[in-house]
C-alpha positions as CSV (number, residue, x, y, z in Angstrom):
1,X,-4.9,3.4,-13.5
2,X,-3.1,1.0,-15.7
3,X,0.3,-0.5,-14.1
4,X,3.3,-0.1,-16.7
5,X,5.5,-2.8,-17.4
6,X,9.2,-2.2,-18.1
7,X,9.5,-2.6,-21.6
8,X,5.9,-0.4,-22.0
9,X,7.8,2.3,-20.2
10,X,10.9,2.0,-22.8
11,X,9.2,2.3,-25.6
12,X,8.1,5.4,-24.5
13,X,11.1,6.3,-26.3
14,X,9.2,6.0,-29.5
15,X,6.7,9.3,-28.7
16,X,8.3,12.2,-28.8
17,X,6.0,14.3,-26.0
18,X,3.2,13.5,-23.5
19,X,0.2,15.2,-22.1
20,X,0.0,15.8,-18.5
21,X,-2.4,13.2,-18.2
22,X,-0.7,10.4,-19.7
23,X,2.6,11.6,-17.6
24,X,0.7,11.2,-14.3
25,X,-1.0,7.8,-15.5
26,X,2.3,6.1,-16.3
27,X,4.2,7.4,-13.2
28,X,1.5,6.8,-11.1
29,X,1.1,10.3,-9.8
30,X,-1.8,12.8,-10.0
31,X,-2.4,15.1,-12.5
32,X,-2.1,18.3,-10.3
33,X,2.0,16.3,-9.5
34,X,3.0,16.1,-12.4
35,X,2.4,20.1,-12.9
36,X,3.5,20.8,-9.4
37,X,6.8,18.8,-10.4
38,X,6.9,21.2,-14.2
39,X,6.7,24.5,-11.9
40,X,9.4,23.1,-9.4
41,X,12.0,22.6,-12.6
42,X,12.0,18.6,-11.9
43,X,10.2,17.4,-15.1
44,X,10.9,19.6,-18.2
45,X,8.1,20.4,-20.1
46,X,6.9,23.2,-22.3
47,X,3.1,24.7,-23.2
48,X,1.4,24.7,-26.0
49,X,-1.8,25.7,-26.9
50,X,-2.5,22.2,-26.0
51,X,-1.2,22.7,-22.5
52,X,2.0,21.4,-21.1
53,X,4.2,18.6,-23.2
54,X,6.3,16.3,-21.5
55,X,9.6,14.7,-23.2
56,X,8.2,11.3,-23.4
57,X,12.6,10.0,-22.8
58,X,12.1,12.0,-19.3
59,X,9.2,10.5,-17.9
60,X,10.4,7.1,-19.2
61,X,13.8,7.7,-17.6
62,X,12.2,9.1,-14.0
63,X,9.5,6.2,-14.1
64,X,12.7,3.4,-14.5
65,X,14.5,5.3,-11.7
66,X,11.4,4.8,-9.2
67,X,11.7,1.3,-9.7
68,X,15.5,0.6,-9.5
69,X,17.0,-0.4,-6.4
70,X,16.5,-3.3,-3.8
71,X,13.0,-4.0,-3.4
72,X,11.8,-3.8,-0.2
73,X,11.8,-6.6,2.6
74,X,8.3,-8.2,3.9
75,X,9.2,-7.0,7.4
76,X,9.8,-3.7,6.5
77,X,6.1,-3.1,4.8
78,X,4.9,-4.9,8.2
79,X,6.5,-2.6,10.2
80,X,5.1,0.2,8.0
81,X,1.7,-1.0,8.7
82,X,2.0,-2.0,12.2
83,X,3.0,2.0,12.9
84,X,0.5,3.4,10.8
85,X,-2.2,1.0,12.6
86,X,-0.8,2.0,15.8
87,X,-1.1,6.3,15.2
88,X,-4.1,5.6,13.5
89,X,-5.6,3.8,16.9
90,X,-4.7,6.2,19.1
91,X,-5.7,9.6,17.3
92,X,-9.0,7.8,17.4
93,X,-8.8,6.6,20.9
94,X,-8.2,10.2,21.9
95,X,-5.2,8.8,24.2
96,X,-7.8,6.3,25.5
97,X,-6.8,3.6,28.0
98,X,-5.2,0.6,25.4
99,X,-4.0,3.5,23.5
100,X,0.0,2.2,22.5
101,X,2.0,5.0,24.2
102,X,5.7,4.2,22.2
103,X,6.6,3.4,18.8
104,X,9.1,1.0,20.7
105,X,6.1,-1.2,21.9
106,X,5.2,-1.8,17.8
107,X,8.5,-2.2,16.4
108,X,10.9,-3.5,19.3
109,X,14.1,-3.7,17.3
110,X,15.6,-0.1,17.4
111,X,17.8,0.0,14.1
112,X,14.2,-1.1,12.6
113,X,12.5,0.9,14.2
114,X,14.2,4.1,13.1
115,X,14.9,3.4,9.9
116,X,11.2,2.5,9.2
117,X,10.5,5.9,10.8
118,X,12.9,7.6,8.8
119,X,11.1,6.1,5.6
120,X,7.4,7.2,6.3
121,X,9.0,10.6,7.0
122,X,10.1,10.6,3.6
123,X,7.3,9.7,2.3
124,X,5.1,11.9,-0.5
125,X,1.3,12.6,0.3
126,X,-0.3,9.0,-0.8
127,X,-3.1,11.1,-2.5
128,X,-1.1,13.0,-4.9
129,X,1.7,10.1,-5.6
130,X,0.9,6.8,-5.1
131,X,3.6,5.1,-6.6
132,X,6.4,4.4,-3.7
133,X,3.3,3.4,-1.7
134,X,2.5,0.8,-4.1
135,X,6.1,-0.2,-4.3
136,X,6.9,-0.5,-0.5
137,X,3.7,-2.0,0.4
138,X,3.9,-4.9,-2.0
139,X,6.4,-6.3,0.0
140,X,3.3,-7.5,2.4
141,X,3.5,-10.7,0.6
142,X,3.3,-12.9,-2.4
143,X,-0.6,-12.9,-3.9
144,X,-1.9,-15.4,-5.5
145,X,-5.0,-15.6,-7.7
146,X,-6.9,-18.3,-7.0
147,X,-10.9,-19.8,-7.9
148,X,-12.7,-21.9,-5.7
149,X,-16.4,-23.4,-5.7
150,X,-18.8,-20.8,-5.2
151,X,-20.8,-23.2,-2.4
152,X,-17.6,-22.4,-0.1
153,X,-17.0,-19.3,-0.1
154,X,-18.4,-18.1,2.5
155,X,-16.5,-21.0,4.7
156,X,-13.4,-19.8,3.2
157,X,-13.7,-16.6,4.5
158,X,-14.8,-17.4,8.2
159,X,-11.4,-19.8,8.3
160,X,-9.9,-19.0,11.5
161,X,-6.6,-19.3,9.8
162,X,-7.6,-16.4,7.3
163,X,-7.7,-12.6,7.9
164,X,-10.1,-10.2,5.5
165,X,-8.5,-7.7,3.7
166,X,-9.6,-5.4,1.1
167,X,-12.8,-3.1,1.5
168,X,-14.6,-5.4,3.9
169,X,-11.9,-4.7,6.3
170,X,-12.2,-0.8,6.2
171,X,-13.3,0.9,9.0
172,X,-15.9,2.9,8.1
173,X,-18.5,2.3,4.2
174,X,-16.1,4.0,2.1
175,X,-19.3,4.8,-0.4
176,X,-20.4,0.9,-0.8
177,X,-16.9,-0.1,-2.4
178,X,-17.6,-3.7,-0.8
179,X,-20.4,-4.7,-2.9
180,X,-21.6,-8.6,-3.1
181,X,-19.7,-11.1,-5.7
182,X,-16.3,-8.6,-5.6
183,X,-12.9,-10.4,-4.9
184,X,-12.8,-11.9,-1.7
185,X,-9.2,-10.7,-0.9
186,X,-7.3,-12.8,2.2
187,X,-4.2,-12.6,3.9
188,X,-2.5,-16.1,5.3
189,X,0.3,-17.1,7.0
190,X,3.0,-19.3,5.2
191,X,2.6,-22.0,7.5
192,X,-1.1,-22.3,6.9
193,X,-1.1,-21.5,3.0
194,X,-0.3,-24.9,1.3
195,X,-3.1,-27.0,3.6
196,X,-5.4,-24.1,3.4
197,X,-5.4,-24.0,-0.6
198,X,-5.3,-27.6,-0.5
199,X,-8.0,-28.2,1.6
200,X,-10.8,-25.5,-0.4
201,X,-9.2,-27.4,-3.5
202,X,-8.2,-23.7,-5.0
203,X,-6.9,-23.3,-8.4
204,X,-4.7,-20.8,-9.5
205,X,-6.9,-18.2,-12.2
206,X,-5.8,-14.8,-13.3
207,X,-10.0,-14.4,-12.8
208,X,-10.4,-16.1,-10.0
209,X,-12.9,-15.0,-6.7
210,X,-10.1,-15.1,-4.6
211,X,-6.9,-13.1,-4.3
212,X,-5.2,-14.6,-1.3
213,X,-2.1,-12.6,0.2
214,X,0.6,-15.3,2.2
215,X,2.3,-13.4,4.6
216,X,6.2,-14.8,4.6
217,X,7.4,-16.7,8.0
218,X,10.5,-13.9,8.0
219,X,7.5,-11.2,9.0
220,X,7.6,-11.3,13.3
221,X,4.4,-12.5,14.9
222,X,4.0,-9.3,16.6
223,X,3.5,-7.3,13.1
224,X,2.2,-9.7,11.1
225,X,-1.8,-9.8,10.8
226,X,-3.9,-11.7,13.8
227,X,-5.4,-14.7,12.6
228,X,-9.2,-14.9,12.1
229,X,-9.4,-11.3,12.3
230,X,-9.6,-8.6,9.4
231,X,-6.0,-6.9,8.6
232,X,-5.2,-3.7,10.3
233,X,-6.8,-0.6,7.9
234,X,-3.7,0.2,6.4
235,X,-3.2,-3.0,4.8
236,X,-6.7,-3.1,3.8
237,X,-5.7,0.3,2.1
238,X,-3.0,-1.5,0.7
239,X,-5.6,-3.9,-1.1
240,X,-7.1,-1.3,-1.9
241,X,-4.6,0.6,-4.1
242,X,-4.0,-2.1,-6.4
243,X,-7.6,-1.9,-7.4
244,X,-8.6,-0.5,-11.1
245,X,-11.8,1.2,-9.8
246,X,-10.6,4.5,-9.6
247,X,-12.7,5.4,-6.4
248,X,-11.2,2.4,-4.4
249,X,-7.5,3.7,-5.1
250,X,-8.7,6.7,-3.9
251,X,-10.3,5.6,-0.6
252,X,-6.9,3.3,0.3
253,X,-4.8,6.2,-0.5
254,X,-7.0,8.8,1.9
255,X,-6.8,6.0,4.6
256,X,-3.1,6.1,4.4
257,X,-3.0,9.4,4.4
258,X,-5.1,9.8,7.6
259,X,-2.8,7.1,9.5
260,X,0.8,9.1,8.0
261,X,-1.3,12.4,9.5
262,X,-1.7,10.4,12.8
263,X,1.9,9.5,13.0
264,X,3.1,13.2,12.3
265,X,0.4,14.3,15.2
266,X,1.6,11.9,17.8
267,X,5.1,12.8,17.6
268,X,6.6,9.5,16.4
269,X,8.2,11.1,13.2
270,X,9.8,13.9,15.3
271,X,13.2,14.1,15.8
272,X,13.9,10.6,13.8
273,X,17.2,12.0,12.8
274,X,18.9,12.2,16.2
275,X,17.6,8.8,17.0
276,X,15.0,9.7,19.8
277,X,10.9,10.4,18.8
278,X,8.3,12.2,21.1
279,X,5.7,10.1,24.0
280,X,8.2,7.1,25.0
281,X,10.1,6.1,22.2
């Protein structure tokens, strides 16, 4: 899916009408959306014999409009994460001994807590619109596009100060989505970025093997990722959504979708509103 940039989306102005399928590729969305959005009156469109055509102005204007607004803050995507991570572990624990009970023990400031809660309730399936997903989870940190020597590599990524992202830190094969020479995608903290691209002598490249994600300082230790150990899976589905292969979005997007399912099931999202949730909060 190619990402739009702002003055692509503006001269959208130029086209009179759009197909579905170049509506749902510029905002981001599925096909089967966009029609679900034509039927429910919130994208005009009329039919022809060629199917539905979209004002190209409206789907301009609404794709603007999802990206106005503050962006979002690194520690609230590692909040985000840390919860989904959290629901995901114990729905596959089966309420297991280790299994975190409250969403208080993941995110201990309340005001964050809540309003983080209050965000993934609001929250469209990831599978049939990506797009805010994308947006909020961007905030995980700054990436950088790096190329390094082939011959260290490997050393690169058994750095105790680095954490594997991406496919490779999926749980599960995902259909051989990490195959040998892909992008070795890292997370590292700020405080260990600048010696750890120093001392692999890495150089910034648009095509480099490398696509290194530096978690800020402001994120808390508590949510941000373990050092030496691969990201949490709904990062890694994270990585995975800015991917072009088609089939990777699609995995990162199911994997969030399983982990927002988790969340619903354990009872966390309930009752967000009057400021309590279900099992300890």
């Amino acid at each position: 899916m190619k990402t739009y940039r702002a003055e692509e989306v503006r001269a959208l102005a130029d086209y009179q009408v759009l197909s579905v399928h170049e509506a749902a590729d510029i905002l981001g969305i599925s096909m089967q959306r966009v029609r679900q959005m034509i039927h429910g009156g919130q994208l005009a469109a009329r039919r022809s014999s060629a199917g539905w055509l979209i004002p190209a102005a409206e789907v301009a204007e609404r794709s603007e409009r999802l990206h106005r607004g503050r962006p979002p803050e690194p520690h609230t995507a590692w909040s985000v994460l840390a919860l989904l991570a959290a629901a995901c572990t114990c729905v596959s624990e089966d309420d297991q001994p280790g299994c975190i009970e409250s969403a208080a023990q993941v995110v201990p400031d309340r005001k964050q807590r809540h309003r983080v809660l209050r965000m993934l309730a609001s929250l469209p399936d990831p599978v049939a619109d990506q797009t805010p997903w994308r947006r909020l989870l961007s905030a995980r940190g700054k990436v950088h596009y790096l190329w390094v020597h082939p011959g260290v590599l490997d050393r690169l990524a058994a750095d105790p100060r680095v954490s594997k992202g991406g496919a490779e830190a999926m749980v599960g094969d995902h259909d051989g989505l990490t195959r040998p020479g892909a992008r070795l995608e890292l997370y590292v903290h700020e405080a260990d970025a600048d010696k750890l691209i120093r001392g692999y002598h890495m150089q910034e490249d648009r095509n480099g093997q490398v696509y290194l994600i530096i978690v800020p300082s402001s994120v808390p230790p508590e949510l941000a990722p373990d050092r030496g150990r691969p990201v949490p899976a709904p990062a890694a589905a994270s990585d995975l959504l800015e991917e072009k292969d088609p089939r990777a979005r699609y995995a990162g997007a199911i994997e969030l979708r399983s982990c927002l399912d988790a969340l619903h099931n354990i009872g966390w999202l309930d009752h967000i509103d009057s400021g309590t949730t279900q099992r300890g909060d």
